[in-house]
C-alpha positions in Angstrom: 98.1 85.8 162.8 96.3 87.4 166.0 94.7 89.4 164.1 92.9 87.2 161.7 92.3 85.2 164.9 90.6 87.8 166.2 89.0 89.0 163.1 87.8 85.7 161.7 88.6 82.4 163.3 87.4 83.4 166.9 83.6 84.3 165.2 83.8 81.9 163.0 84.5 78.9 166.1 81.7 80.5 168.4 79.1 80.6 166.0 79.7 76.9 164.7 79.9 76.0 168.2 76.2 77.7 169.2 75.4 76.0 165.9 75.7 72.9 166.6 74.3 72.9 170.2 71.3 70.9 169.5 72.1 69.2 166.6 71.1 65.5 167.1 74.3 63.2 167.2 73.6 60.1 166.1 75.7 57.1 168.7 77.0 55.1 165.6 78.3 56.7 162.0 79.3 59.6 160.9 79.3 63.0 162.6 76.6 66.1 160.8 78.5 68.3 158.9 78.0 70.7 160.9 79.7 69.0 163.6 82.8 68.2 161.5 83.1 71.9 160.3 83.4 73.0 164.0 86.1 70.4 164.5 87.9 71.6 161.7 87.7 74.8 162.7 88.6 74.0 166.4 91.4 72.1 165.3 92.8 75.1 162.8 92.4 77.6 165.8 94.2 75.1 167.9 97.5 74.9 166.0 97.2 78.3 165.4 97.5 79.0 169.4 100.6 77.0 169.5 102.5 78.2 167.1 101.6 81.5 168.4 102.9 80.2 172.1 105.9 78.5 170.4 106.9 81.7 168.9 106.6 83.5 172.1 108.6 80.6 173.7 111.4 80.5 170.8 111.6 84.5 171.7 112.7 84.4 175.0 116.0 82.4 174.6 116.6 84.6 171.9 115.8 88.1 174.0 118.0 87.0 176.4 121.0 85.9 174.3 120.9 88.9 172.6 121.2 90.9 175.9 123.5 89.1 177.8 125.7 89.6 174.3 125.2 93.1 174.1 126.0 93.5 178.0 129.3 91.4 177.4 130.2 93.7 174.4 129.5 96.5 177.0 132.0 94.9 179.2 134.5 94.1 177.2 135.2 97.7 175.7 134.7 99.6 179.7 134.9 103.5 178.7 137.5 105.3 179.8 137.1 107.2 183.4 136.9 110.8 183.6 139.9 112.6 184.1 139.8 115.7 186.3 141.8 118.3 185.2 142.8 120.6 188.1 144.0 124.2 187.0 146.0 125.5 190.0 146.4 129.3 190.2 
C-alpha cells in the first residue's frame, strides 16, 4: 500500500492540486471537474493513511501480547542451573 502511495497516489494528488490552483470556482453550483477529481483523490489518499495508521495501531497490542506470552512461556519452563562437578584428587 506504501508503495503505490508513493508510486502513484502522492504524484497523482500534487499535480491535481497545482492543477487546480487557479481554476475559477464558481460561489453557487457545481464544483469543475477538475476540482472534484482532486477531492476524490484526496479523499482515497486519506483513507488510505488510516488504514495504514490503524494497522500500525492494531500491531502494537498484538507485538506486545505476543511477547509478554513468549516471556511467560520462558518463565514457566526456568532451565535447569548448572551443576558443578568437582573432581577431588
Amino acid at each position: 500500500m506504501i508503495a503505490v502511495a508513493h508510486a502513484w497516489m502522492i504524484p497523482q494528488v500534487v499535480e491535481q492540486g497545482r492543477a487546480i490552483d487557479f481554476v475559477p470556482r464558481p460561489e453557487d453550483g457545481p464544483k469543475p471537474p477538475e476540482v472534484q477529481h482532486f477531492i476524490r483523490l484526496h479523499v482515497v489518499y486519506v483513507i488510505a493513511d488510516l488504514v495504514k495508521a490503524i494497522a500500525a495501531f492494531g500491531t502494537i497490542p498484538l507485538l506486545w501480547l505476543s511477547a509478554r506470552a513468549a516471556s511467560l512461556r520462558e518463565g514457566s519452563h526456568p532451565s535447569p542451573p548448572p551443576t558443578h562437578s568437582s573432581a577431588s584428587s
